[in-house]
PAZAPA-4460 file (N, C-alpha, C; in steps of 0.05 Angstrom, whole numbers, plus 32768, in hexadecimal, padded with zeros to 4 digits):
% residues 227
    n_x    n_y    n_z   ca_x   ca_y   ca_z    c_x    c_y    c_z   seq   type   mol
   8684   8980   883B   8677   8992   8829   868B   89A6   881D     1      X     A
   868C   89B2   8806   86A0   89BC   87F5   8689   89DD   87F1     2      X     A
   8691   89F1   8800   8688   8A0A   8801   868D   8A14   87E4     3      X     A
   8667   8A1D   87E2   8669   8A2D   87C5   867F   8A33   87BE     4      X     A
   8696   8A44   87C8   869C   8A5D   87C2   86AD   8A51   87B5     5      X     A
   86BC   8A2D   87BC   86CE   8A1F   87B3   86D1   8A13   8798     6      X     A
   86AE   8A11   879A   86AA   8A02   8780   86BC   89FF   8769     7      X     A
   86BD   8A16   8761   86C9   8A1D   8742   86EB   8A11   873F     8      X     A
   86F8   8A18   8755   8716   8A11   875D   8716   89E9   8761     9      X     A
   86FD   89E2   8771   86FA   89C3   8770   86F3   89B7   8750    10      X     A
   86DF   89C7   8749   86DA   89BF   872D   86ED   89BB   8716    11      X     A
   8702   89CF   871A   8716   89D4   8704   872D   89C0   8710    12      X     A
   8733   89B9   8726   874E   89A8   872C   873C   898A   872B    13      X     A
   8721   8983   8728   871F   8968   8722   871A   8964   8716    14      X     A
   870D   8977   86FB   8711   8977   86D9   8730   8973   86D2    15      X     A
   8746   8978   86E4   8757   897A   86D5   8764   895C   86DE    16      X     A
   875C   8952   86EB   8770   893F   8702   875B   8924   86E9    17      X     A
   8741   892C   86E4   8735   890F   86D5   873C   890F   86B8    18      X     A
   8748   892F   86B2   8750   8933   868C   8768   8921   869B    19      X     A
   877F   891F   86A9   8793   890B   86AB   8790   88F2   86AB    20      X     A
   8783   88EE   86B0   8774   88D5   86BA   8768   88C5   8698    21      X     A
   8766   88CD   868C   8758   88C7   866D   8776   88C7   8654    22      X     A
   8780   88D2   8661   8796   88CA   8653   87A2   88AD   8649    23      X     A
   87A6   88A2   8630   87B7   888F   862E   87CC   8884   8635    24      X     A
   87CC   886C   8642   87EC   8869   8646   8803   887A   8639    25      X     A
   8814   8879   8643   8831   888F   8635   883F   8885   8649    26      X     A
   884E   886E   8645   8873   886A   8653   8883   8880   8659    27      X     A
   8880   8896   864B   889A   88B0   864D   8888   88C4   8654    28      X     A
   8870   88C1   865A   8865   88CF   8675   8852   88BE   867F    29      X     A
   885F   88B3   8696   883F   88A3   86A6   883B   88B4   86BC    30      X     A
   881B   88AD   86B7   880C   88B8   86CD   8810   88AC   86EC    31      X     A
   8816   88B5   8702   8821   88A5   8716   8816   88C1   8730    32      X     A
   87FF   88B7   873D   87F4   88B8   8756   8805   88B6   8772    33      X     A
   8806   88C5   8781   8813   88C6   87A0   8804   88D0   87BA    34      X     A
   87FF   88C3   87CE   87F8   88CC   87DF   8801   88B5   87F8    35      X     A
   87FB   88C7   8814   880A   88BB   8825   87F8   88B7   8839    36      X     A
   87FD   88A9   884F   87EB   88A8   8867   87FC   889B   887F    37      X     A
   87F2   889A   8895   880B   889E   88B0   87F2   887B   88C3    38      X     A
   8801   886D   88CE   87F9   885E   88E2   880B   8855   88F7    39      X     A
   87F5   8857   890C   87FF   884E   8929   8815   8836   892B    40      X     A
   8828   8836   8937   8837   8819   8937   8832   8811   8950    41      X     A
   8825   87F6   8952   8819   87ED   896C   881D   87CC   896D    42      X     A
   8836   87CA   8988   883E   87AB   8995   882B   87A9   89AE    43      X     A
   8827   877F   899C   8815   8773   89B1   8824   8777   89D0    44      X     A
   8812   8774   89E4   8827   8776   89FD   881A   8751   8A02    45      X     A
   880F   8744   89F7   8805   8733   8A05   8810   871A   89E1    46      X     A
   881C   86FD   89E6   8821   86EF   89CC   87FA   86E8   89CC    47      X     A
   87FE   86EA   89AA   87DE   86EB   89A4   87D1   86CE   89AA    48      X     A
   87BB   86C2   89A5   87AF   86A9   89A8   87AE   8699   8990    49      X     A
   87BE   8685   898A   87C0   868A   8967   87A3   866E   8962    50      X     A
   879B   867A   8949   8783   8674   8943   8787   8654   8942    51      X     A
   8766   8644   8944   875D   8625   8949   8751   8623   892B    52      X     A
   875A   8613   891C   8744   8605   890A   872C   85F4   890A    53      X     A
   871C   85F6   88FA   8706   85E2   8902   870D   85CA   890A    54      X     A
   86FC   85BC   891A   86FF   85A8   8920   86EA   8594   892B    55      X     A
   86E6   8573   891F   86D3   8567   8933   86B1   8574   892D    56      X     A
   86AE   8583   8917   8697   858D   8918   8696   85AE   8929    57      X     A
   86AC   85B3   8938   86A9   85D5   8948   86B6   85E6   8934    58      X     A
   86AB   85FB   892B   86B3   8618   8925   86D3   861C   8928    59      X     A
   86EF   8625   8919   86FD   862D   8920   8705   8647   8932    60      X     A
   871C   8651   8936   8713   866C   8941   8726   867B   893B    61      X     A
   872B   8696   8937   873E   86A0   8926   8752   86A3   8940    62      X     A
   8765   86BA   8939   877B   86BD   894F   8770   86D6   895A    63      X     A
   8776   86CE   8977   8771   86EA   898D   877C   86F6   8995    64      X     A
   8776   8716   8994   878F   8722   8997   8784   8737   89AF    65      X     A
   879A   873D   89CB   879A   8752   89E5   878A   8765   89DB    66      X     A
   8775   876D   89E4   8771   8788   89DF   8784   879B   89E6    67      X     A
   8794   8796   89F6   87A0   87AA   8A00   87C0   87AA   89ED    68      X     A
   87CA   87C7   89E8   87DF   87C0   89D3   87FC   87D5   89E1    69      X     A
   8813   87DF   89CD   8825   87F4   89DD   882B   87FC   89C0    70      X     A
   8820   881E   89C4   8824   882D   89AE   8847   8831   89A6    71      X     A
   884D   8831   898F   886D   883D   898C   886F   884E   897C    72      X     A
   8859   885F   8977   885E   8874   8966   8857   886B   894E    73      X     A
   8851   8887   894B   884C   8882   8924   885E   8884   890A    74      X     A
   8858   8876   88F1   8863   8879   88D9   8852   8878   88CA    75      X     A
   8865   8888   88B1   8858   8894   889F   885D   887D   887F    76      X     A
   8848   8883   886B   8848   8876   885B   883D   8886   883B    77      X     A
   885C   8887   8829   8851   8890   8819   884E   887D   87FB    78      X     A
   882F   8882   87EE   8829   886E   87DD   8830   8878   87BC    79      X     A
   883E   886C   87A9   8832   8879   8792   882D   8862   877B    80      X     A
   8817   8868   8769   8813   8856   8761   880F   8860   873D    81      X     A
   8814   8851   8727   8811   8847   870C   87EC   8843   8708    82      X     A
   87DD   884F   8704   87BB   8845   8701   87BF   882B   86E7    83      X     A
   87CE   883C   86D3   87C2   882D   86BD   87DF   8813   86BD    84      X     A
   87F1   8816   86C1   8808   87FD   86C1   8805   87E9   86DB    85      X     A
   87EE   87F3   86EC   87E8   87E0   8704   8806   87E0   8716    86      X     A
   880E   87F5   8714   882C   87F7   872B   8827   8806   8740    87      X     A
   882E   87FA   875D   8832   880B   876B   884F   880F   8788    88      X     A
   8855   8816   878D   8872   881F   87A6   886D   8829   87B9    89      X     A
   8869   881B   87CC   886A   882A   87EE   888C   882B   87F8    90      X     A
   8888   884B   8805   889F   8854   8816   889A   8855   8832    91      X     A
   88A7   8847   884E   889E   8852   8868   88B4   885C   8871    92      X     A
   88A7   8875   8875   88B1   8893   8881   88B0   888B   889D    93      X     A
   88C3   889B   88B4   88B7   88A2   88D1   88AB   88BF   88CA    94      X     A
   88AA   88CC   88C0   88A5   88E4   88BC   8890   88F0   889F    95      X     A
   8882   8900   889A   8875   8907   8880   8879   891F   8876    96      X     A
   8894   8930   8872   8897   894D   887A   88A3   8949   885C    97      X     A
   88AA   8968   8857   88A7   896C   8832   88C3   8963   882E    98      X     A
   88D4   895D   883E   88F0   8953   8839   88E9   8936   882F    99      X     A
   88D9   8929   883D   88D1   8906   8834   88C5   8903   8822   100      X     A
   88B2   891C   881E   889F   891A   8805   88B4   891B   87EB   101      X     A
   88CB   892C   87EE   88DF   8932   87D9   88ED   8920   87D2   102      X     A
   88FB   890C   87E0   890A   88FC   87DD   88F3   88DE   87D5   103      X     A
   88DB   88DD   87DF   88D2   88C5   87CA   88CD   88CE   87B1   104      X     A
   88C4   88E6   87AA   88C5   88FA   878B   88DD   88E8   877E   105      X     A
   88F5   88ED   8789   8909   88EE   877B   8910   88D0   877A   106      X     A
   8902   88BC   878C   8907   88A4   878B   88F9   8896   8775   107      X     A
   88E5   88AB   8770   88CD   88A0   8759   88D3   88A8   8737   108      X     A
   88EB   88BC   874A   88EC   88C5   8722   890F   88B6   8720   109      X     A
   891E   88B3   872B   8932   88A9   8726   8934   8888   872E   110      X     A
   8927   887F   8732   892F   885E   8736   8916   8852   872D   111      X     A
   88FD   885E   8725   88E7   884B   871D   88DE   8857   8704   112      X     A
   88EB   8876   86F6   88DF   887B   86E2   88F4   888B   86D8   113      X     A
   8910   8881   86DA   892A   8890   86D6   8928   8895   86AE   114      X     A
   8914   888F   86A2   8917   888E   8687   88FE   889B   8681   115      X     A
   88ED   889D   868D   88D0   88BA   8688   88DD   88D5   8680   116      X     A
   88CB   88DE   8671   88D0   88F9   8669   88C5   8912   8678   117      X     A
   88B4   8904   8682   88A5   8917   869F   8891   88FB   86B2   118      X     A
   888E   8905   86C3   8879   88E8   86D5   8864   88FE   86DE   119      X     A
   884C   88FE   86D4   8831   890D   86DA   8828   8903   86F4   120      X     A
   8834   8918   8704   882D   890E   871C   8812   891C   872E   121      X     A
   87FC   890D   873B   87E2   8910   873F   87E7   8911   8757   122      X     A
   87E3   8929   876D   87E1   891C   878B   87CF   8932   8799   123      X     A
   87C6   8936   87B3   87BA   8942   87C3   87D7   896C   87C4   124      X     A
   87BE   8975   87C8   87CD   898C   87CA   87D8   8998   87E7   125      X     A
   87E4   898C   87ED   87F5   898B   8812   880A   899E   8806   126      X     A
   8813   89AE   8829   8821   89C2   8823   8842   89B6   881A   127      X     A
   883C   899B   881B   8857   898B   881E   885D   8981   8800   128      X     A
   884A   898B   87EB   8854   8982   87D6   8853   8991   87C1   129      X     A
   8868   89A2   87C4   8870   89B3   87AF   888D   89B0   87AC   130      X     A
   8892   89C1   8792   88AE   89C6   8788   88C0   89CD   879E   131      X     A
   88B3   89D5   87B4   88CA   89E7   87C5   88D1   89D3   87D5   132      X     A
   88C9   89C3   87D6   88CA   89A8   87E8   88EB   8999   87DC   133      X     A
   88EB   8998   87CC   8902   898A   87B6   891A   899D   87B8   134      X     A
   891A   89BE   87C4   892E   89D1   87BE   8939   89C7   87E5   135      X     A
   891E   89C8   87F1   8924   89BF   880E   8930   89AC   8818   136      X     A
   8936   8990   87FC   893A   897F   8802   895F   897A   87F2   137      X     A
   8963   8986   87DD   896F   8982   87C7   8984   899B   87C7   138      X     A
   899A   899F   87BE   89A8   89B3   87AE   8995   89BB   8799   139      X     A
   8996   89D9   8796   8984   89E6   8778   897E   89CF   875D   140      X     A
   89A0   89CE   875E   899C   89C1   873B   8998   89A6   8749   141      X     A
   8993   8995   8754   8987   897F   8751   8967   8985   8755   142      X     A
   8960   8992   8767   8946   8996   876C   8939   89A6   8749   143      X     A
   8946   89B0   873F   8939   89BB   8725   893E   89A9   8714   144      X     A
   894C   8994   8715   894A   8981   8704   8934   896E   8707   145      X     A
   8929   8964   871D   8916   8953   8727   88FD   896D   8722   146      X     A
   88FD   897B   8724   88E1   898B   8721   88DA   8988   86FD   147      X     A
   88F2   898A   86F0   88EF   8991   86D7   88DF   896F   86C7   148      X     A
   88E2   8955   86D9   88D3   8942   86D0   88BD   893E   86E0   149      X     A
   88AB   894F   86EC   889D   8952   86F1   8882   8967   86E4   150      X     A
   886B   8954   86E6   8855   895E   86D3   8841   8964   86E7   151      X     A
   883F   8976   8706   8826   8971   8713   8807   8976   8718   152      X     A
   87F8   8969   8722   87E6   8969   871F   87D4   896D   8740   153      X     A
   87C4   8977   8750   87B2   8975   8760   8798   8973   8761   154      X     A
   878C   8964   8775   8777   895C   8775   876F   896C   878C   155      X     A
   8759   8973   878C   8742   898F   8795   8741   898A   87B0   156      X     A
   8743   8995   87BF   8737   8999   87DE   8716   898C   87DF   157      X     A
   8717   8971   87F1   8701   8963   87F8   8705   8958   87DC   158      X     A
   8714   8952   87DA   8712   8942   87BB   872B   892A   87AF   159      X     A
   873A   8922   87D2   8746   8911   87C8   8740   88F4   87C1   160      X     A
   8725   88F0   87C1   871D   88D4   87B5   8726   88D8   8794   161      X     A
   872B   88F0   878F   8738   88E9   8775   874C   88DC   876F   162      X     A
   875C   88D8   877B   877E   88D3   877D   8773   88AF   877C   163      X     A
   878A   88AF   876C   8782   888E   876B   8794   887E   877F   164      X     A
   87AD   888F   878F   87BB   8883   879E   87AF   8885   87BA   165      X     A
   8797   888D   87BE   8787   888D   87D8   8771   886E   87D3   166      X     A
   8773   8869   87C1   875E   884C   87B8   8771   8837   87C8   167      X     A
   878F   8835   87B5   87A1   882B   87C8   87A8   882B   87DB   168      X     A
   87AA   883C   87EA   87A9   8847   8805   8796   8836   880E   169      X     A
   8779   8839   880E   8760   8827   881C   8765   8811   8817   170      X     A
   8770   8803   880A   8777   87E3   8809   8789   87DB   8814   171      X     A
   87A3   87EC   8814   87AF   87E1   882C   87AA   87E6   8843   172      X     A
   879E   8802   8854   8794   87FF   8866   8781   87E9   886A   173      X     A
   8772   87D6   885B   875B   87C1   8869   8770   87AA   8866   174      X     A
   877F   87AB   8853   8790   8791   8858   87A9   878B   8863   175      X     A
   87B7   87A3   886B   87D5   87A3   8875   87CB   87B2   8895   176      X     A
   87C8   87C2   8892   87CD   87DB   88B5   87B4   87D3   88BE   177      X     A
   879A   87C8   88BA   8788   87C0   88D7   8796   87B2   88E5   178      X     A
   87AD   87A1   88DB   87B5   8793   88F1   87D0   87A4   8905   179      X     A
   87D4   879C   891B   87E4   87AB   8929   8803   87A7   8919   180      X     A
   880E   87C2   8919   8828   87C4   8914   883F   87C6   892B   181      X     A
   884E   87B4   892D   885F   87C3   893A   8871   87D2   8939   182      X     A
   8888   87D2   892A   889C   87E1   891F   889B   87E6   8901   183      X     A
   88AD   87F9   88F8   88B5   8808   88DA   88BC   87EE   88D2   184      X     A
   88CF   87DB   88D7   88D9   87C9   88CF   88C1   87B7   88C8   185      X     A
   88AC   87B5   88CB   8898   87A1   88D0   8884   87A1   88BA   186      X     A
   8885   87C3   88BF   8867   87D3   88AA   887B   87D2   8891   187      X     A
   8890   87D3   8882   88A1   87D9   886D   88A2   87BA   8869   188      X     A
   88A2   87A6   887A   88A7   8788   8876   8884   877E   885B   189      X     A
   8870   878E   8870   8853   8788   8868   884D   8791   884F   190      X     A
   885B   87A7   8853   8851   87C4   8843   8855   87B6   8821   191      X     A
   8874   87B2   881C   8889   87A2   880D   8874   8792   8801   192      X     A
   886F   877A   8815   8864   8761   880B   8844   8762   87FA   193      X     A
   883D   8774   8805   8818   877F   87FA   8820   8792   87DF   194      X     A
   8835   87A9   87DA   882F   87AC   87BF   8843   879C   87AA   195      X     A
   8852   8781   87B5   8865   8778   87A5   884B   8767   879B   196      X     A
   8839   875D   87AB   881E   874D   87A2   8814   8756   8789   197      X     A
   8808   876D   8791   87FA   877F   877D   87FC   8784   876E   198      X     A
   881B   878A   8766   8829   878C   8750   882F   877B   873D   199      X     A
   8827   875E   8741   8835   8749   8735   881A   8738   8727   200      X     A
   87F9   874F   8733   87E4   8741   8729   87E3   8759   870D   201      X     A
   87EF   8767   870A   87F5   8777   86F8   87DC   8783   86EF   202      X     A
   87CD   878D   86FE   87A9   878C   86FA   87AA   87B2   86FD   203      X     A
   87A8   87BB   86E4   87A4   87E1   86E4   878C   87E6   86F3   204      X     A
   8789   8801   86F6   8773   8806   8707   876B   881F   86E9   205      X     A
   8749   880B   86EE   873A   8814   86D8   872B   882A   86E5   206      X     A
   8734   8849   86D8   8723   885F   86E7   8711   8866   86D3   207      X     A
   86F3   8867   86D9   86E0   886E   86CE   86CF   8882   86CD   208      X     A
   86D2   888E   86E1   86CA   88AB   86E8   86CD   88BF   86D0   209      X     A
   86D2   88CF   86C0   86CF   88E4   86AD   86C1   88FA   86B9   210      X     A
   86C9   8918   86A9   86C5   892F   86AF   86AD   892E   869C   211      X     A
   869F   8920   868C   8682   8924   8684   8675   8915   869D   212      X     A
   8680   8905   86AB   8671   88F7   86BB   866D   8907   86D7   213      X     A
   8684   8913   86D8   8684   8925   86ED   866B   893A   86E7   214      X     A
   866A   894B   86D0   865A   8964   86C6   863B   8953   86CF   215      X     A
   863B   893A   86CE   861C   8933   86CE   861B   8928   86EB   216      X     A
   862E   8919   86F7   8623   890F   8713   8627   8927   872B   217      X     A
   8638   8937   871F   8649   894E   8738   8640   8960   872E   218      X     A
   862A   8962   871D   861F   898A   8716   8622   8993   872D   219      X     A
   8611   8996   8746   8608   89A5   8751   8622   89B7   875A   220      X     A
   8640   89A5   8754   8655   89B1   8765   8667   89CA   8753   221      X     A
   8655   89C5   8736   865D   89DB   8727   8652   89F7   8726   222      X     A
   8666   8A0F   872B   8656   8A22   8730   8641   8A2D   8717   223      X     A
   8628   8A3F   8721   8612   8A4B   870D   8621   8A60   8709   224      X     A
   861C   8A66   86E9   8626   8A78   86DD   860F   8A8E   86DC   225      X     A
   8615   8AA3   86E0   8605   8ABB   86DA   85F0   8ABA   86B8   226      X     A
   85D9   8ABE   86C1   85C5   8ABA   86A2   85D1   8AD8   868A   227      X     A
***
């Protein structure tokens, strides 16, 4: 639930995050989404039961795996993605701190969009992603150089279903990390292989949502104005 008092501050950062969102393609500024999320790395202790095909008329059976597993710690995973060019780049982090956040920034604006004039970037408002993150990470004048192609944008408290890199996020979580991970080496092996996929079906992600659509399905979240 998003407290009255919020309203107006939620209203105005997801009016502004869906006016981005309506925008036309533009090569020399694309719109480009980021967000990150962390999973367990977990080795079988037991070799799995590898699955039976049908057979003879019996039911196949898939592969069985120990309930029982050996945690190794967690890694981190950061996503960003292209809506309308259907692109997207996973980074795995051991860590999610504003030094990592800075250095995929800078991985995003110098090796995947080294010819943008700014990259409108959409993400969750974490204390880890600001300008100061890039001075923490960078010498001044590099860090003010990377800020200066930067266009940003946040999406509202209780309101990151906006972010289109959390859509991605849920797809690879149901199709890459339900299954057990065991090492960085493993999840970056998977990680790799699922958006080199995705990328190659070259399929944009059609956002439909609008701020008239919002004004009529999300009134109630707009505050009353005094008569």
């Amino acid at each position: 639930m998003i407290p009255p008092a919020q309203n107006a501050e939620f209203v105005a950062k997801m009016e502004d995050v869906l006016d981005v969102y309506e925008r036309p393609y533009d090569s020399a500024r694309p719109v480009v989404c980021l967000d990150e999320t962390s999973t367990q790395l977990l080795a079988e202790t037991r070799a799995p039961v590898p699955a039976a095909p049908a057979r003879d008329g019996k039911p196949g059976r898939p592969t069985r795996f120990d309930s029982e597993y050996e945690r190794r710690g967690v890694a981190n995973l950061f996503l960003v993605c292209e809506p309308l060019r259907g692109w997207r780049h996973l980074t795995v982090s051991s860590r999610r701190t504003k030094v990592d956040w800075a250095h995929v920034v800078r991985d995003l604006l110098d090796v995947h969009y080294p010819h943008a004039e700014k990259v409108v970037l959409v993400q969750d408002n974490l204390n880890t992603h600001t300008l100061g993150a890039l001075y923490a990470a960078f010498a001044p004048a590099e860090a003010r150089r990377l800020a200066r192609k930067l266009e940003r944008h946040y999406t509202p408290a209780h309101g990151s279903w906006l972010n289109v890199a959390e859509v991605e996020l849920a797809v690879l979580s149901r199709q890459v990390l339900a299954a057990r991970v065991p090492d960085e080496a493993t999840l970056r092996e998977r990680a790799t292989a699922w958006f080199a996929a995705r990328n190659a079906k070259r399929g944009p992600v059609r956002w439909r949502f609008t701020t008239a659509d919002a004004r009529t399905k999300l009134h109630r979240l707009y505050p009353l104005l005094p008569e």
